[in-house]
N, C-alpha and C positions, 0 to 999 in steps of 0.2 A: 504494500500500500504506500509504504515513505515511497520508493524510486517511481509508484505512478506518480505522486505529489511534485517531485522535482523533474521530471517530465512533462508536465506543467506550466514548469514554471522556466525550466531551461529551455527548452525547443523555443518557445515564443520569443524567448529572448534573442537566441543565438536566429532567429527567422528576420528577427528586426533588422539585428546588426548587419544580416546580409543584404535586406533592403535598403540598408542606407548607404551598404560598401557598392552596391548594382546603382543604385542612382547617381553616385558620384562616378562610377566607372563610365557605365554606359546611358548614364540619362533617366530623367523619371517617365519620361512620355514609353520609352523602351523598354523600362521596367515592369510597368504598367502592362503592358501589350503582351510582354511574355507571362507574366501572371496569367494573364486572360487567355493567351494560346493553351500554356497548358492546363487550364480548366477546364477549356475546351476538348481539348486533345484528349483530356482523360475521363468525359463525358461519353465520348463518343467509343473510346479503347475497352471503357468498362461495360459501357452496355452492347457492344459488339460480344465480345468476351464471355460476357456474363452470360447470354442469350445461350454461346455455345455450353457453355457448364450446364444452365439446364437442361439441356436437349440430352447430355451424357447422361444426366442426373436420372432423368427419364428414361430412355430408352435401358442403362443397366437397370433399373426396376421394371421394366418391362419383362426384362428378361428372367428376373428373378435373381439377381446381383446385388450384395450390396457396392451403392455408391459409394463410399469411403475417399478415393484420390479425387473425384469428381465433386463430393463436398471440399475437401479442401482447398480444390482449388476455385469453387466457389467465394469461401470467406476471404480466402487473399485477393479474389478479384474485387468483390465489393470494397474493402479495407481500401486494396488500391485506387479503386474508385474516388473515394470518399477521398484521398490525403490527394490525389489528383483536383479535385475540387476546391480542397481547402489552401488557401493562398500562404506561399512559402515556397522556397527552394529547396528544403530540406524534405517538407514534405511531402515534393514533389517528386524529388529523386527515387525513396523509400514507396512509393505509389508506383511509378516506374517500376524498380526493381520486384514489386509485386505482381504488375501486371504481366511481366514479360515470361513464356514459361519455362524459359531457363532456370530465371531466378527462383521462382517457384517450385521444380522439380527437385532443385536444390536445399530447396526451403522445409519440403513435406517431410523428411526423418524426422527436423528436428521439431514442427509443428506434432508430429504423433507421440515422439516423446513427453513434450510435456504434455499432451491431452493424457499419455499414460500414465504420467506420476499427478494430475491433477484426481483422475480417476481412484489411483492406489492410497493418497491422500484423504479419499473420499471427499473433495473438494466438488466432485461433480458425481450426480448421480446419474445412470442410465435406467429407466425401467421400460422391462420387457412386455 
């Protein structure tokens, strides 16, 4: 709970300081503009993306599968989404790197590991 607390309160910070180092670098009118490209950008990447996660999501229950890599790469898609949306550079990058499914293939061990020890933990309950 402290490290969500200073997560917080650090990214926002360290988002500003980059918006003030991008406007003096490159301009505020340019700053501005790439904010909004990649708002856009990750508008359109996440609901591109997302659309296919359901469709896996779908069809392995169709078939009697479960979903599992096709949820997870659902929540990284929306996550990515959403930090794709939310204005920063930081944020942006980390939305990026979730959308793209490199990152993400890369990502799923350790995304199942801790759902394993939240589970083991009994931090999360599943019922059958």
């Amino acid at each position: 709970m402290k490290y969500l607390i200073l997560l917080f309160i650090i990214v926002p910070a360290m988002e500003i300081g980059l918006f003030i180092m991008a406007g003096k670098a490159i301009g505020v009118i340019t700053t501005v503009s790439l904010i909004i490209l990649t708002g856009l950008l990750g508008a359109y990447l996440a609901k591109r993306q997302g659309l296919e996660a359901l469709r896996k999501v779908q069809a392995q229950l169709r078939s009697g599968q479960p979903p599992g890599n096709a949820m997870l790469d659902g929540v990284c898609i929306l996550a990515g989404g959403i930090l794709l949306l939310a204005p920063g550079f930081i944020s942006d990058l980390t939305g990026l790197l979730l959308l793209l499914p490199i990152t993400r293939n890369a990502l799923r061990p350790l995304m199942l590991k801790v759902i394993r020890n939240w589970i083991s933990r009994k931090q999360v309950y599943i019922y059958r």
